[in-house]
Legacy VTK file of the C-alpha trace (Angstrom):
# vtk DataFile Version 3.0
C-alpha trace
ASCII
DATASET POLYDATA
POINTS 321 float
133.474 195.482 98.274
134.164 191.872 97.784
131.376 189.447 98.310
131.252 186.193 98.639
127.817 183.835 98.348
126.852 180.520 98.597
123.940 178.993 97.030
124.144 181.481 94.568
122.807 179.107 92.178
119.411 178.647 94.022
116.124 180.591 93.954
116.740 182.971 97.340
120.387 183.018 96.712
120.061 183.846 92.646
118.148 187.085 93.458
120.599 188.268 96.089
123.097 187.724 94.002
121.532 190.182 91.815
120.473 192.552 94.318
124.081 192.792 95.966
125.759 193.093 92.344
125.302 197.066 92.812
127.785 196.869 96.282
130.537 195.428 94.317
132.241 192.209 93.182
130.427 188.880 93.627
132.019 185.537 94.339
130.042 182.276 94.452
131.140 178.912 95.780
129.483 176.276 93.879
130.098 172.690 93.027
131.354 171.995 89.209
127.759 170.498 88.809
125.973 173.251 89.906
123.121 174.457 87.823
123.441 177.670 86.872
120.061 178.634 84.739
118.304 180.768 87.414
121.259 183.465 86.938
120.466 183.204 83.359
123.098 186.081 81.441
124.295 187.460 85.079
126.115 183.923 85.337
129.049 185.363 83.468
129.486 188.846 85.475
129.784 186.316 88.750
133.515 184.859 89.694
133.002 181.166 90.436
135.195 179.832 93.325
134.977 175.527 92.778
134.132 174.617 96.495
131.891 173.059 98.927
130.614 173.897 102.522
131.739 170.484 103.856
135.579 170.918 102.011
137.346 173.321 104.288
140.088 174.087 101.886
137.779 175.753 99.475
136.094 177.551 102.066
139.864 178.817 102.773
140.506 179.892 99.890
137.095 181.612 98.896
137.159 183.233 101.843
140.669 184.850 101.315
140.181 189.001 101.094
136.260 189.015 100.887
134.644 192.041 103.339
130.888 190.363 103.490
129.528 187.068 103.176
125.933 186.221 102.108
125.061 182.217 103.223
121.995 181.120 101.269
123.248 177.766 100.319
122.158 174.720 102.011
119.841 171.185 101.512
116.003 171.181 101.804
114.084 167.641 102.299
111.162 167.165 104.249
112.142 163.349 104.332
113.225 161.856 107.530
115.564 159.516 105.556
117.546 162.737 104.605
117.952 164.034 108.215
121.633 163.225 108.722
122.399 164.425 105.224
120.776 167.567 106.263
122.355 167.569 109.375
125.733 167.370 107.757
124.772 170.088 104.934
122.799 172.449 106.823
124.446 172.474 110.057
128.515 171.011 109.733
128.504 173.398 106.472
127.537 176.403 108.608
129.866 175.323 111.175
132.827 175.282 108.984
131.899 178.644 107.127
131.792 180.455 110.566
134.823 178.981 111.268
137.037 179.549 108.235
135.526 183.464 108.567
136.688 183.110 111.908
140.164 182.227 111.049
139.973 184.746 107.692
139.150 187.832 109.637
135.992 187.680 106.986
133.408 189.648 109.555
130.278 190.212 108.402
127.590 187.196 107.087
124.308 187.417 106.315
122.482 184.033 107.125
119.793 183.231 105.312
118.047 180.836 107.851
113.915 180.217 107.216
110.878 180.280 109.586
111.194 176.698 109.786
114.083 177.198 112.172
112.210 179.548 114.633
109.782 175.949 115.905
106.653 175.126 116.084
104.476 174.842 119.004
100.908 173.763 118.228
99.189 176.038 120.237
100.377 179.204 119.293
98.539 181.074 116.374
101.338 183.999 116.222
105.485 183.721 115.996
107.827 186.003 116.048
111.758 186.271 116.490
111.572 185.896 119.882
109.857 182.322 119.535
112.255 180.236 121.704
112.985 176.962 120.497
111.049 173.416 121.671
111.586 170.083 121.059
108.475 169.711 118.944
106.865 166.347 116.832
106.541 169.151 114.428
110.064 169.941 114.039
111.218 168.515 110.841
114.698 167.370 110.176
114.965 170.034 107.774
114.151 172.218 110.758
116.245 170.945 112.928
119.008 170.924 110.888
118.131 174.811 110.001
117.942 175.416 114.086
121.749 174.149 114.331
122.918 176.117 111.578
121.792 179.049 113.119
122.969 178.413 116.737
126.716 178.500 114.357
126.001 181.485 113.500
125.108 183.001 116.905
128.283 181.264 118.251
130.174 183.174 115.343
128.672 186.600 116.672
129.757 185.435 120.563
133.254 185.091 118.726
133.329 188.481 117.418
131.694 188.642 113.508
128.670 190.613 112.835
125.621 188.604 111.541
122.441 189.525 110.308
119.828 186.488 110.271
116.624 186.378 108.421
113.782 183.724 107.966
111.928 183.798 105.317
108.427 182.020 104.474
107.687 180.310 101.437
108.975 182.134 98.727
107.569 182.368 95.535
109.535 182.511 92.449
108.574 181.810 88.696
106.829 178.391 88.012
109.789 177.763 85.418
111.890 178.196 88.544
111.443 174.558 89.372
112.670 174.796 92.695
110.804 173.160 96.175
109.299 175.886 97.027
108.031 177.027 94.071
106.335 173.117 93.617
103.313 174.548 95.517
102.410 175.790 91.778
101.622 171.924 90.949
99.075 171.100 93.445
96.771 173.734 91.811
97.775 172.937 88.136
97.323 169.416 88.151
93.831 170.078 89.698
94.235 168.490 93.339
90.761 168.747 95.379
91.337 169.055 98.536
93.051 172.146 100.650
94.260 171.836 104.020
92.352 173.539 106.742
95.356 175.708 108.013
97.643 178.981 107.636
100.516 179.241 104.803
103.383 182.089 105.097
104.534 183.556 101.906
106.341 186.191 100.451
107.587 187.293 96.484
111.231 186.391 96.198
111.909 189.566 94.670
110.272 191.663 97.825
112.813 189.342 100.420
115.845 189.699 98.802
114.873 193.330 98.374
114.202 193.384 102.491
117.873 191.429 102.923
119.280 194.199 100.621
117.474 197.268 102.705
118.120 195.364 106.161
122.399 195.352 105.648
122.233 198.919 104.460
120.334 200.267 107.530
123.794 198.009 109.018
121.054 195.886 111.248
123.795 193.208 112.676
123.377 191.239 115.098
119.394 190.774 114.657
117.404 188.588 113.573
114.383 189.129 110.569
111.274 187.539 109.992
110.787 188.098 105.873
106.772 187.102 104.850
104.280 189.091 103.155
100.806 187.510 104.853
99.591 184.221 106.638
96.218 183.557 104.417
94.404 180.089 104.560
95.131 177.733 102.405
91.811 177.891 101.159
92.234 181.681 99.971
95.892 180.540 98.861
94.735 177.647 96.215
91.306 179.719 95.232
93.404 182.773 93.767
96.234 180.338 92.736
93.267 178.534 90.706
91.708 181.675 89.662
94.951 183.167 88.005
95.928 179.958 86.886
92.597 179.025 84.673
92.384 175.704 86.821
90.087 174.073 88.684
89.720 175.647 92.644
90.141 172.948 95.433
87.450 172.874 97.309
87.417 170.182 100.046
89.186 170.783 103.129
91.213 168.204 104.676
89.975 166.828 107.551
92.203 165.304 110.431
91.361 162.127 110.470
91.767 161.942 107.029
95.499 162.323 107.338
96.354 158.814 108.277
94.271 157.152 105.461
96.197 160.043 103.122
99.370 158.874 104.898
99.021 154.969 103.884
98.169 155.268 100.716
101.477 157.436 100.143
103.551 154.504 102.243
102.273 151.928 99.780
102.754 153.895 96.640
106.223 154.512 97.594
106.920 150.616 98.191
105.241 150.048 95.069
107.625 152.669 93.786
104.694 154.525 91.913
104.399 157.361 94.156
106.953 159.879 95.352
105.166 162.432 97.148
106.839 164.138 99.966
103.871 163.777 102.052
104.763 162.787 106.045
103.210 162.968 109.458
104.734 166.762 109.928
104.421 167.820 106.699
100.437 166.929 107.021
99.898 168.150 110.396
102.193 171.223 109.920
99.563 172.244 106.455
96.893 171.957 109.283
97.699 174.236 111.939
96.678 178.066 112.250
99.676 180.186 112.431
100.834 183.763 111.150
104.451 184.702 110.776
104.967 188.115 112.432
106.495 190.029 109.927
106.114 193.537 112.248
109.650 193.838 113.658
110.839 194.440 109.739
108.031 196.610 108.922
108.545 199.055 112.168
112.291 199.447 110.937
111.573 199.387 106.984
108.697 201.313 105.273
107.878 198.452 102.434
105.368 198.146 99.962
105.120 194.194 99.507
103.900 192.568 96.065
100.075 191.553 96.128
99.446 187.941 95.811
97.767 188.851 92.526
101.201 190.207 91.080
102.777 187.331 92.112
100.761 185.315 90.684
101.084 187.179 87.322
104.425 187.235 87.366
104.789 183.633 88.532
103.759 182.229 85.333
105.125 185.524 82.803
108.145 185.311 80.695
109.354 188.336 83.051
112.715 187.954 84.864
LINES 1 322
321 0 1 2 3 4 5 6 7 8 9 10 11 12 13 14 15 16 17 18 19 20 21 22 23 24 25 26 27 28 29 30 31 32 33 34 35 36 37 38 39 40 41 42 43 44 45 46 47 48 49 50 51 52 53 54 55 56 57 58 59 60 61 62 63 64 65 66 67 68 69 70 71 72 73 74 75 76 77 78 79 80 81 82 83 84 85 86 87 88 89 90 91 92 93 94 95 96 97 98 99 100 101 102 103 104 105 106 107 108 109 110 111 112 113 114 115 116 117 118 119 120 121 122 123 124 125 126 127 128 129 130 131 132 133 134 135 136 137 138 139 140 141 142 143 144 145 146 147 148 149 150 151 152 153 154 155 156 157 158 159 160 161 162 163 164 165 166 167 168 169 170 171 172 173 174 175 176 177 178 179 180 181 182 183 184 185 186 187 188 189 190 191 192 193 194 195 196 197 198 199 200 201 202 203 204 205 206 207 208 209 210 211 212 213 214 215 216 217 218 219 220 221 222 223 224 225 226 227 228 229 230 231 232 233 234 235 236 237 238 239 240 241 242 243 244 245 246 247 248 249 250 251 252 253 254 255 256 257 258 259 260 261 262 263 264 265 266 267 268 269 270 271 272 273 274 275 276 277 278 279 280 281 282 283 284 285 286 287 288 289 290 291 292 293 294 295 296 297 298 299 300 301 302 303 304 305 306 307 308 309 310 311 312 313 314 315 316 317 318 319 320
């Protein structure tokens, strides 16, 4: 089997890579820039294809003869001032790949989409795959752009490919990773005091792309996968965080009102051009609100045994691969 990835050089995408070596040969579209350090040694068992989502030529050609493809690559910002980058990225990128598979017989995809796509409405406490998408203040660009990408892919399956879709929570990699969603590390290691008052989503990066690997051999097309350990409070998050870590345990929850004061003082650091936290409106109020990922239509398909948040943790800040 010939398979061919994208974002192969990022944190999900470096572990699939990985996982799907075992299937056959990988192929990974990257830019000549790309960094390739997460794949540490398996860099060299991996045949680059120079390319980029937005250059359809490359796509062309990297498609060429390839039986599956796995689509992890893609932009994350939680700016607003990035929303038409992410637009273009996120959602043109996906458009073209569906289209170039289209027009290279290429049939299967896995899209690796993120819970962030499935919406947010404020008053529910529980989503699941079903969730149907509303225009929401709490819809970030990244979200949005996430939501389009994804409708691609549907559109793809309405044209005749097979897809399976998953969303995963945060995911959790090393600390060395240095990736955005492994930044969460930072807040408790530089000692921050306050917590927000509402629910994350998590899940080891190890345990989803072993889930994406166990969901395409049970041949699960044309569904779509919630991938996340837990919902815990933020509170519980940072305290075991802390614990493991040998730091200092927040301990004063963020209030609502004290958003906006939290909000001002970020808007004049970044004019004075000494702060460049990625602190926003939705990013604040989504840290606030209450809500689980359901993670049940996986588990009633797949018997799993997901990492404890203690392992993690352990592992997180190991010299382990």
């Amino acid at each position: 089997m010939k398979i061919l990835i994208t974002g192969a050089t990022g944190l999900f995408g470096s572990y699939l890579t990985r996982k799907f070596a075992s299937l056959g040969e990988i192929y990974a579209l990257a830019r000549p820039e790309s960094d390739k350090r997460l794949l540490r040694s398996f860099a060299d068992q991996i045949h680059w294809i120079e390319g980029d989502l937005l250059d359809e030529v490359s796509l062309e050609e990297a498609l060429l003869g390839k039986d599956l493809v796995i689509h992890s690559g893609g932009m994350v910002s939680f700016r607003s001032e990035d929303k038409d980058k992410l637009m273009q990225v996120n959602a043109k990128g996906t458009e073209n790949l569906i289209n170039g598979m289209l027009a290279s017989n290429v049939e299967k995809i896995i899209y690796i989409s993120s819970v962030a796509a499935l919406g947010r409405s404020p008053e529910l406490k529980s989503i699941d795959e079903s969730h149907k998408w509303t225009e929401s203040d709490l819809n970030t660009p990244y979200a949005i752009s996430k939501h389009h990408a994804e409708l691609e892919v549907w559109r793809g399956v309405q044209e005749g490919l097979k897809a399976i879709v998953v969303y995963p929570s945060i995911l959790m990699g090393k600390i060395d990773d240095g990736r955005s969603s492994t930044q969460i590390y930072n807040y408790v290691l530089e000692e921050n005091s306050y917590y927000p008052k509402g629910t994350i989503n998590y899940i080891d990066v190890r345990d989803a792309a072993d889930l994406v690997f166990r969901i395409h051999q049970k041949e699960l097309w044309n569904e779509g996968f919630i991938l996340n350990k837990e919902g815990i409070s933020y509170q519980r998050f940072f305290e075991e965080m802390a614990y493991s870590f040998g730091k200092k345990v927040p301990n004063k929850e963020v209030k609502d009102w004290m958003i906006n004061f939290a909000l001002f003082f970020t808007w004049l650091g970044k004019k004075l051009g000494i702060n460049k936290s990625p602190l926003n409106r939705q990013t604040a109020m989504l840290a606030q609100l209450e809500a689980v990922m359901d993670n049940s239509k996986v588990d009633k398909l797949i018997e799993f045994q997901y990492t404890s948040l203690g392992e993690t943790l352990d592992w997180a800040k190991s010299n382990e691969n």
